[in-house]
N, C-alpha and C positions, 0 to 999 in steps of 0.2 A: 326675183322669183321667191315665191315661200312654197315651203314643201308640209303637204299636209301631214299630221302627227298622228291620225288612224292607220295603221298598220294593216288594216280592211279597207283601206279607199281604194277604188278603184282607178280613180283620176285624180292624186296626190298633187298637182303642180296646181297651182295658184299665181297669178299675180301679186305682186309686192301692192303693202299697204290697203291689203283688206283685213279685216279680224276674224271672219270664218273661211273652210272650206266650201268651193261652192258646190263641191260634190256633196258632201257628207255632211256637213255642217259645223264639223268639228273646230273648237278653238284654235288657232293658228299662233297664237303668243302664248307662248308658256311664262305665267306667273305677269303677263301685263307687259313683259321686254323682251324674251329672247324668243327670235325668229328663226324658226328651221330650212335652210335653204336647200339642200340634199344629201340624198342617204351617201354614207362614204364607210360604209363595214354593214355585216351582216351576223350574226351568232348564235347560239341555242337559246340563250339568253335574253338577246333583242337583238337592238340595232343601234348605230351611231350615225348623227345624222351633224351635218356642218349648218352652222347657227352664227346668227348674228347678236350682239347686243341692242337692240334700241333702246336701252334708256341711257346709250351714252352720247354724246355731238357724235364719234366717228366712226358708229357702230362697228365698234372693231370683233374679231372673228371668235366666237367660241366653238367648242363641241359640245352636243348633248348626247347623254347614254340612256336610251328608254328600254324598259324592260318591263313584260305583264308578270302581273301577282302568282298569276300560274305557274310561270316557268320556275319559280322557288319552291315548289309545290306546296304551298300555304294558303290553307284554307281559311281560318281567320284573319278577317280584313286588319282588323284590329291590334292583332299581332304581330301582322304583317307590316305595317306603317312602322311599329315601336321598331322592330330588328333594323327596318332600313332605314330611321333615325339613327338607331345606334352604329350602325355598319357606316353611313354614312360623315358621321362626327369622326369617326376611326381615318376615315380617306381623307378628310380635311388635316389630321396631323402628317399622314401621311404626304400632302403635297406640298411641305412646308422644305421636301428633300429637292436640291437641285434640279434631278435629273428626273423627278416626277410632276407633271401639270398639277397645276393649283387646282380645288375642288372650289370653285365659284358660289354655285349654288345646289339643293335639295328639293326637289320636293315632288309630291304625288301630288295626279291630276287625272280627270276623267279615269279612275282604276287605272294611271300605270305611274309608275315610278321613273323617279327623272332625278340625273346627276348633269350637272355644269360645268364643265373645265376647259380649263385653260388650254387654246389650241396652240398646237406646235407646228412652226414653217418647217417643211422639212421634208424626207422620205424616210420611206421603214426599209429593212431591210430585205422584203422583198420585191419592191420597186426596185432597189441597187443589184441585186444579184439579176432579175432582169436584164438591166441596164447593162452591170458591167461584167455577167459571167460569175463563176465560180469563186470563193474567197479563199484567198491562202492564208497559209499558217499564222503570219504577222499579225492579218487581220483577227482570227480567231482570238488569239491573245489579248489582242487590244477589248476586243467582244468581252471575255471574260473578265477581264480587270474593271471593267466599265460598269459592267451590271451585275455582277456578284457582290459587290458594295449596297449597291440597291437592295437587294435580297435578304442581306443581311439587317439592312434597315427594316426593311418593312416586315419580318418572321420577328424580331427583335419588338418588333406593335404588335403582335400577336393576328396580323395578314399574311394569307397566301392567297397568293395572285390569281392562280387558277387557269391562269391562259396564256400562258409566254410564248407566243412564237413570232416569228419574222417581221411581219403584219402590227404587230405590236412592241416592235424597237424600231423608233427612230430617230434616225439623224438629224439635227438642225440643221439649220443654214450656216449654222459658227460653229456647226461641227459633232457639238454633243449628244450623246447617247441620251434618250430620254425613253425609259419604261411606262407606257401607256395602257388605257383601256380595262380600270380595273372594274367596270362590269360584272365582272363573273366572281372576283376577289371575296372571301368568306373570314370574315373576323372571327378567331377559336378563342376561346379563353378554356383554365382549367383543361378538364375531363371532355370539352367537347371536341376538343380533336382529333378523338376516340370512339366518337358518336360517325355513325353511316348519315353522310347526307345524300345529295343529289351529284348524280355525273353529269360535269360541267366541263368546258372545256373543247378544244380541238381537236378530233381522237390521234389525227395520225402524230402530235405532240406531248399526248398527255400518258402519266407515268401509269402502270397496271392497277397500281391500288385507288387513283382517282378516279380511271374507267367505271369502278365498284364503288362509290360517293364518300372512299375513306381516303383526301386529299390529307397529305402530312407537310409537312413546312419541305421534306427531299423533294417532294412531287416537282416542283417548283425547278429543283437543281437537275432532275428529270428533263423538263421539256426546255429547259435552257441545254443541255447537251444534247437533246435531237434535232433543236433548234440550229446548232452549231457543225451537226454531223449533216446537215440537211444543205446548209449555204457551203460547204465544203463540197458537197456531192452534184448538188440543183436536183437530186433523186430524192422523193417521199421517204420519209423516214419507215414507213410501212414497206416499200420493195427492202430497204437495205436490213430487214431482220428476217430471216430464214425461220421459219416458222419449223419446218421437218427436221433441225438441227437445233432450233430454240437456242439460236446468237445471234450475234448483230453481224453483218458481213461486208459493214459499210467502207472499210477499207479496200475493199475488189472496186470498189465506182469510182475512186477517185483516179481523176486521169490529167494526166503530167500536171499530178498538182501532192507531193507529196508531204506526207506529216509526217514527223519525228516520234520517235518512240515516246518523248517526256509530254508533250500533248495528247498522242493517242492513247496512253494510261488514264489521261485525267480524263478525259471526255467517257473511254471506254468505262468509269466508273459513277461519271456522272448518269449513262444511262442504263447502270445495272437494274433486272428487273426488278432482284431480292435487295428491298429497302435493306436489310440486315448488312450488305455490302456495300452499298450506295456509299457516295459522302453524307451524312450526319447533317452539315448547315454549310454556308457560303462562306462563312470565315472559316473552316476548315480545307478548303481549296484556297483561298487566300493564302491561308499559310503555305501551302505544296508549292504554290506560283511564287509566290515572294522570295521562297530558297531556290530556285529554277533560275529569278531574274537573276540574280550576284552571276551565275553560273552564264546566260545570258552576255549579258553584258560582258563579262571577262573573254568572252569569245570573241566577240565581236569587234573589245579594239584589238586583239590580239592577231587579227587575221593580218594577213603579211603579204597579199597579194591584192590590195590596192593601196594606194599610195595614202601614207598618213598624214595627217592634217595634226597631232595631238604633239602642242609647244606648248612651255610656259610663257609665250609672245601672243596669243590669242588674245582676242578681244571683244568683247561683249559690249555693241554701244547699245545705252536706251534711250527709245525716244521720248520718256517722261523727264528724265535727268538729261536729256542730250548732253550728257559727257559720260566716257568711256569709264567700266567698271575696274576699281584697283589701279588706276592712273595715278599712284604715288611720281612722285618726280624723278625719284631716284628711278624708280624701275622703265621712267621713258626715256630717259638719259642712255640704259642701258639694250633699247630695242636697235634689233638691226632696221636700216632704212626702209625695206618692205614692209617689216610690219609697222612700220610710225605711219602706215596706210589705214590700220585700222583705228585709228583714232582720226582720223579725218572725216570719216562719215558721221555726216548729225543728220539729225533729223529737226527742219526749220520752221514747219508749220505742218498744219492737220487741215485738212478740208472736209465739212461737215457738211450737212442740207441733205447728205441723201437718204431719203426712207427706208434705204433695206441695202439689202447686197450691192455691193458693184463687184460686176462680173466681170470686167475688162476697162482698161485703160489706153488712152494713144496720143498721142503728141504732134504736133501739125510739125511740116518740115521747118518751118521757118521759128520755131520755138515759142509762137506767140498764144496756140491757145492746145488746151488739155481737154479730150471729148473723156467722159468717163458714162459707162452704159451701168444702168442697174437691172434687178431683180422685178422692180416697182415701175417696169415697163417707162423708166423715162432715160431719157441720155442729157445729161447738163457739159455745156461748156464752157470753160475756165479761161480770164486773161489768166496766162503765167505770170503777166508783168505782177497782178496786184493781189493774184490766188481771188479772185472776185468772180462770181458765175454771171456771165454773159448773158445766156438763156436757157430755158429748156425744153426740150422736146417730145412732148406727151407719142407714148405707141399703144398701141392695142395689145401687144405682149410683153415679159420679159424677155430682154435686151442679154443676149449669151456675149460678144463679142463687137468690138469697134473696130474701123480704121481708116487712116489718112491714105488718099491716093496722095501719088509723090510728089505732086505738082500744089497741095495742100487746097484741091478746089473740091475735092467731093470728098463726105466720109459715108464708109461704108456701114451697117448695123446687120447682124443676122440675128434671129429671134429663137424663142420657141415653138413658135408656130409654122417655121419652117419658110422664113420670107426673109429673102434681101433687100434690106431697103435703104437708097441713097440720098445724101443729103444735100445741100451749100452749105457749108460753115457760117456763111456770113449773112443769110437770108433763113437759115433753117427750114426754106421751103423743099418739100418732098419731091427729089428728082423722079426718081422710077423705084421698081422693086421685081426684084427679078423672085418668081418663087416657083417650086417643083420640087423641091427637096423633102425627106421623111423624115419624123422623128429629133427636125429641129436642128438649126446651124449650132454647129459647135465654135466653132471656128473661119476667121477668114482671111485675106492678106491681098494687096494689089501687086499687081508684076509691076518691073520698076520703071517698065514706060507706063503705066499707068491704063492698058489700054483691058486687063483681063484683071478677072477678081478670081481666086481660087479658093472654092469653100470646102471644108468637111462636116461631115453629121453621122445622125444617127444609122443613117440606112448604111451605114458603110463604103460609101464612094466618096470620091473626090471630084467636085466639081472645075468644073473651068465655064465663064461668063462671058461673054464678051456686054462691055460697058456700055457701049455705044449703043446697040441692038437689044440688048438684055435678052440674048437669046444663050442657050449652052453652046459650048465649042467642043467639048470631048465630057464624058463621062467615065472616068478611071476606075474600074472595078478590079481588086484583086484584094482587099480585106476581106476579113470575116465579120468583121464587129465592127464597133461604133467607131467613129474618125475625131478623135478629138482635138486636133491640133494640126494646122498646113503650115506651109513657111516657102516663098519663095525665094533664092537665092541674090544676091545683087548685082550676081551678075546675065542676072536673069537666063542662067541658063537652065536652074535646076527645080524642081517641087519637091519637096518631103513632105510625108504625112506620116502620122503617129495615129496608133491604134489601141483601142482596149485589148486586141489580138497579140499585142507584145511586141508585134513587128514596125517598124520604122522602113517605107517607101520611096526610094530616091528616085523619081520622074523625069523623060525629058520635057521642058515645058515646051517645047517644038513641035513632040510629035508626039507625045504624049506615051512612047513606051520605060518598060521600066529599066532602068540604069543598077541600082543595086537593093535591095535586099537584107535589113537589119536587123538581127531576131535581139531585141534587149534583155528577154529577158525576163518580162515584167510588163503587165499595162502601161502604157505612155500615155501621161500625160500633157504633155509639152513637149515642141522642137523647136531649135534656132539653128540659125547659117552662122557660121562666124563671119565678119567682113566681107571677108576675102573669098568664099565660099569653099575654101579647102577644107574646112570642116562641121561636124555638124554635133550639137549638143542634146544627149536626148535627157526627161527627166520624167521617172513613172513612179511603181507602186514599192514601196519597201524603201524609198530615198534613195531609190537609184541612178543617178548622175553617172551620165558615161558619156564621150567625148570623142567622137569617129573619124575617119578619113573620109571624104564624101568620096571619091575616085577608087579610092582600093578596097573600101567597107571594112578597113584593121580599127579594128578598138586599139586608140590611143590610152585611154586610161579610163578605172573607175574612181568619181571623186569618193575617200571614205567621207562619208557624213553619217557614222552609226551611229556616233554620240549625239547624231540629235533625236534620235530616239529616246524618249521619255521613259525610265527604269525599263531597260531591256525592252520593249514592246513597240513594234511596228505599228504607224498608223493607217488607218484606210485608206484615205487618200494619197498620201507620203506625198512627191515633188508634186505641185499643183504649177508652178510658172516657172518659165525659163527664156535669159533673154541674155545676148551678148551688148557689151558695151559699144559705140561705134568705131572705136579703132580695136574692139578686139582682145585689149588685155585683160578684163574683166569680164568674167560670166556670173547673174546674178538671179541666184534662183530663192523660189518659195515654197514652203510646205505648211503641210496641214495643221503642224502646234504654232502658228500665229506669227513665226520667223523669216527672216528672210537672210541668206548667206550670201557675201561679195569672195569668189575666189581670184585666183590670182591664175590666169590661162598660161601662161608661158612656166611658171615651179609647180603649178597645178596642186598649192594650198590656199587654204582659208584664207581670208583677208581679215575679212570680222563677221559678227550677226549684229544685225540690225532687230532690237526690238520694240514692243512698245504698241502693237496690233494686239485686239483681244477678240479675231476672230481669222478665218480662217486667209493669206492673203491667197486672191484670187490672180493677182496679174501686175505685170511688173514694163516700165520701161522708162528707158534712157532718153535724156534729153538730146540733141542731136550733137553740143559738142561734148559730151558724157558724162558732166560736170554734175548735175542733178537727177536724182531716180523719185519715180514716181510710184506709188504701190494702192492698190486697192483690193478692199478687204472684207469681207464677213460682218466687220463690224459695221459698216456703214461710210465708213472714212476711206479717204485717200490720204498717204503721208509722204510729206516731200522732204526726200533726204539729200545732202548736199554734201560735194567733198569741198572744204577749206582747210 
C-alpha cells in the first residue's frame, strides 16, 4: 500500500508501485525512494506517517515527519527553507545520541517540509500503560534516569524538544528508552530563547510559558513531569491540577500505587508553574537522583526480611569468556561444594538466523529438537544434536509463545493476532488453529496427557481447548487484566495463571473452579509448578521472585535479587521468565537487564548469573534431564548453557 502525502486527499490509499496518487495526483515517493505507507501520529505541527526505503534491496522501515510552512508561521518561503536547513542539520547531530533515531534524510517538497528517521521496533509509553495499567515508583525512576540524560544532551545543542509525552518515549524491543518525534523541536541560539515564538506542543503536557510561544530549555523538564505524573495516575494531567486552588492535586489519584516522599518532591518540582522554582536543567535532577540512589540501594540490601543472596562465593559466568569472573584458583579451592555449582555453568554455543525477537523457547520431550518462535512471525526448529535448524515456518503474525505436547507430536504457537495454531514437528504441516481469543495469546501450555491446551491473553481469561475438536471447554474469568503467563501442574491436577492484576490463580483443571488465590504483589510476569506440584514460583514487576505453597497459598520466601537492580533503579519489565529445573533444585529466572539468575530451591540462594545476552531475555527452558538451559532474547539469539 502507499499512502498519499497531500494532507487534502481525500482517498490517501494507493496501491503499491505506482508514482502518483490517483486521487489527487500528488507525488507518492519523496525524493525518488521513500514510500509512505500510513499515518501513525497526528500534531499541530503535522503528521508522522510509517515509510519504507525503496532505494534499498530490503526496503527496510523508516519514519517521515511532514509538516506545512504555515504551521511555523513563516511567510517567507525562502526563509523558511534556510531555518529548516539549519534546524534540520542541528537534528542530524542530535541523532548521533543512542537513545535518539538517526535523521536519515531532509528535504521540502511540493511546499512541505519533510524529515527521515530512523524507525524504532518498539511501543511508547502509552501503548504500555494501556497494556499494562498504571506505573510504579521503580518504573518512574528508571523513566527519569533514562531520559533526563537525553535532555541534557540535546538543551547542551542548544534543542528543545517541545513535545515530550508518553506517545513520544518509546520502548524497544531490547528494551531501550528511545526520545522521539522531534517535529515540533526549535533550535535557540543566543538571545533567541527570549524571543516569543509559536505555541507548539500537547497542551494537557506542556509547561505555562510554552502555552505563551516562550519554550525555555525547563519547559521540556516540565512535560517530562506531567508526563510521569500522568503514567503514575492514567488521569490527564489537566484533571490532576485544581485550577480554584492553582496546585497539582495529582497525589489524591493515585490508587494502591503509592510514591515516596524523595520522588514526589522531585516530580512535584519538576512541574512547578513558576520556571523561578522549577529545576533549572536535567543534570540538576541528575544530581538530586544520584544522592537518593547510594541512599537507595543501602536500603535495599539492608532489608532483613527476605532472605539474602549477598556472599563473597557469588559468581558471575559470561558467556563471551565462558569462564567464571575472579576464578583465581586459590579462591575455588576455597568455595563451599554448592557454590563450586556456579562455575559449572557455561555457556557452549549461540544460535543465530533469527531476524528479530524470539519470544519463547521449548524443547521436544525426547531432547532432540528446539522450536524457538519469533517477533518476525516465523518459528525455526533446531537438531540439539548439531544446534543446525531443521526448518522454518513462515505465520502471518508475530509468534508470542511455543510448545511441545508431551507425547512431542504436536507444537503448539499462539500469536498476536489472537490464533492458536498447531503444528507436526516432523512435517511442519499446519494441523488446526483454534482462534476466539482478544488482544493476542500471551501465553500457553498442554495438560500432561496432552489432550487440552490452556491459553492466557489479553482479554483476561483463561482459556481451556480441547485438541481434538479445537473447540473451548471452559472459559475462566476472574482477572481484571491481561493473562500473561498459564502453567499446568504435572500432576495434572492444577492451572495457574498470572496476571498484569498482581494476582496469581490456582485452578482445578477438572472443574475448572478456583483452588486459591495469590495477591504477589506486583504484575506477574511468569509462573512455574515446581515438579512435584507442591509449589509454585511467581516472577513480576520490581524482580519480584516469590515461591508459594500451591495447597495452603503461604509465601515460602522472597528471593532477594535487589542487587540486580542497575544503581538503585527498578526496571520496567523486571522478572520477564521463570522456569524450574526437572527434578526441581534449581529455579532459573530472567530479567529485563539481559541476565539470567540459577538459584538453588532447597537454601534458596543464588547459584550464579549467567551473562553475555545484549537484549532483553525473553524465555527460559531445561533440557528434560536438566543438564542444558536454553534462553532466548531480544537480541535475536538463543544461548545454550551447560553444566560440566
Amino acid at each position: 500500500m502507499s499512502y498519499c502525502l497531500n494532507p487534502h486527499c481525500q482517498k490517501p490509499q494507493n496501491q503499491n508501485n505506482i508514482k502518483s496518487c490517483l486521487t489527487c495526483g500528488t507525488t507518492l515517493l519523496l525524493k525518488q525512494r521513500y514510500r509512505a505507507i500510513k499515518p501513525i501520529g497526528q500534531g499541530g505541527f503535522g503528521r508522522t506517517l510509517l515509510a519504507v526505503d525503496e532505494s534499498k534491496p530490503l526496503k527496510p522501515p523508516c519514519v517521515i515527519k511532514q509538516f506545512l510552512l504555515i504551521s511555523q508561521g513563516i511567510d517567507n518561503t525562502q526563509k523558511a527553507a534556510e531555518l529548516f536547513e539549519q534546524e534540520a542539520l542541528r537534528l542530524d547531530v542530535l541523532g548521533k545520541h543512542n537513545q535518539i533515531p538517526n535523521l536519515l534524510d531532509y528535504l521540502i517538497q511540493e511546499e512541505h517540509q519533510y524529515l527521515v528517521q530512523e524507525y524504532i521496533d518498539g511501543y511508547d509509553l502509552a501503548e504500555i500503560l494501556k497494556e499494562q495499567g498504571t506505573f510504579k515508583e521503580d518504573q518512574i525512576w528508571e523513566l527519569l534516569n533514562s531520559l533526563l540524560p537525553v535532555l541534557e544532551f540535546i538543551h547542551s545543542r542548544d534543542v528543545i524538544h517541545r513535545d515530550i509525552k508518553p506517545e513520544n518515549i518509546i520502548r524497544s524491543r531490547n528494551g531501550k528508552l528511545f526520545l522521539v518525534d522531534f517535529g515540533a523541536a526549535k533550535v535557540v541560539t543566543g538571545t533567541a530563547i527570549l524571543q516569543t515564538g509559536t505555541s507548539i506542543g500537547t497542551p494537557e503536557f506542556v509547561a505555562p510559558e510554552q502555552s505563551r510561544g516562550k519554550a525555555i530549555y525547563s519547559s521540556d523538564l516540565y512535560s517530562l513531569g506531567t508526563t510521569c505524573i500522568y503514567l503514575l495516575t492514567g488521569v490527564s494531567p489537566f484533571e490532576l491540577f485544581d485550577i480554584s486552588e492553582y496546585t497539582w492535586v495529582w497525589r489524591q489519584y493515585l490508587l494502591d500505587n503509592s510514591v515516596s516522599d524523595k520522588l514526589g518532591n522531585i516530580l512535584d518540582k519538576l512541574i512547578e508553574n513558576a520556571t523561578s522554582r522549577r529545576y533549572q536543567s536535567a543534570g540538576e535532577v541528575l544530581k538530586i537522583i544520584n544522592s537518593l540512589q547510594t541512599i537507595y540501594a543501602d536500603r535495599n540490601q539492608s532489608k532483613n526480611n527476605q532472605l539474602s543472596i549477598q556472599n563473597s562465593h557469588k559468581k558471575i559466568v559470561s558467556a563471551e569468556s565462558q569462564q567464571p569472573l575472579n576464578s583465581q584458583n586459590s579462591e575455588i579451592a576455597n568455595l563451599p561444594t554448592k557454590h563450586k555449582l556456579s562455575l559449572a555453568w557455561k555457556c557452549i554455543d549461540t544460535l543465530h538466523h533469527h531476524a528479530a525477537s524470539i519470544s519463547s523457547v521449548a524443547i521436544s520431550p525426547n531432547s532432540k529438537i528446539l522450536a524457538s518462535g519469533s517477533s518476525y512471525c516465523a518459528i525455526k526448529l533446531w537438531d540439539i544434536n548439531n544446534n543446525k535448524i531443521i526448518r522454518t515456518i513462515c505465520f502471518d503474525h508475530p509468534i508470542n509463545t511455543v510448545a511441545f505436547s508431551p507425547n512431542g507430536l504436536i507444537i503448539a504457537s499462539g500469536d498476536s493476532a489472537n490464533n492458536i495454531i498447531l503444528l507436526n514437528p516432523d512435517s511442519s504441516i499446519k494441523i488446526k488453529a483454534h482462534t476466539g481469543l482478544f488482544s493476542g495469546v500471551k501465553s500457553l501450555c498442554f495438560s500432561s496427557d496432552g489432550k487440552i491446551i490452556v491459553s492466557g491473553g489479553g482479554d483476561a481469561t483463561v482459556k481451556l481447548w480441547d485438541v481434538k475438536t479445537r473447540n473451548i471447554i471452559r472459559n475462566l474469568k476472574a482477572h481484571r487484566k491481561s493473562v500473561n503467563s498459564v502453567a499446568v501442574s504435572a500432576n495434572g491436577r492444577f492451572i495457574a495463571s498470572g496476571s498484569t492484576d498482581n494476582k496469581v490463580i490456582i485452578w482445578s483443571l477438572k472443574t475448572g473452579k478456583i483452588i486459591n488465590t495469590l495477591d504477589t504483589g506486583s504484575k506477574v510476569n511468569s509462573i512455574a509448578f515446581s515438579p512435584d506440584a507442591e509449589m509454585i514460583a511467581t516472577g513480576g514487576e520490581g524482580y519480584n521472585i516469590k515461591l508459594w505453597e500451591v495447597i495452603t497459598r503461604q509465601e515460602i520466601c522472597t528471593l532477594d535479587s535487589m542487587h540486580w537492580v542497575k544503581k538503585g533503579v527498578y526496571s520496567e519489565i523486571s522478572v520477564k521468565s521463570i522456569t524450574f529445573s526437572p527434578n526441581g533444585e534449581i529455579l532459573a529466572t530472567s530479567s529485563y537487564n539481559n541476565d539470567i539468575k540459577l538459584w538453588d530451591v532447597n537454601t534458596k540462594e543464588e547459584i550464579c548469573t549467567l551473562t553475555g545476552h545484549s537484549g532483553k531475555v525473553n524465555s527460559l527452558v531445561f533440557s528434560p534431564d536438566g543438564q542444558t538451559l536454553f534462553s532466548g532474547s531480544d537480541d535475536n539469539t538463543i544461548k545454550i548453557w551447560q553444566y560440566k
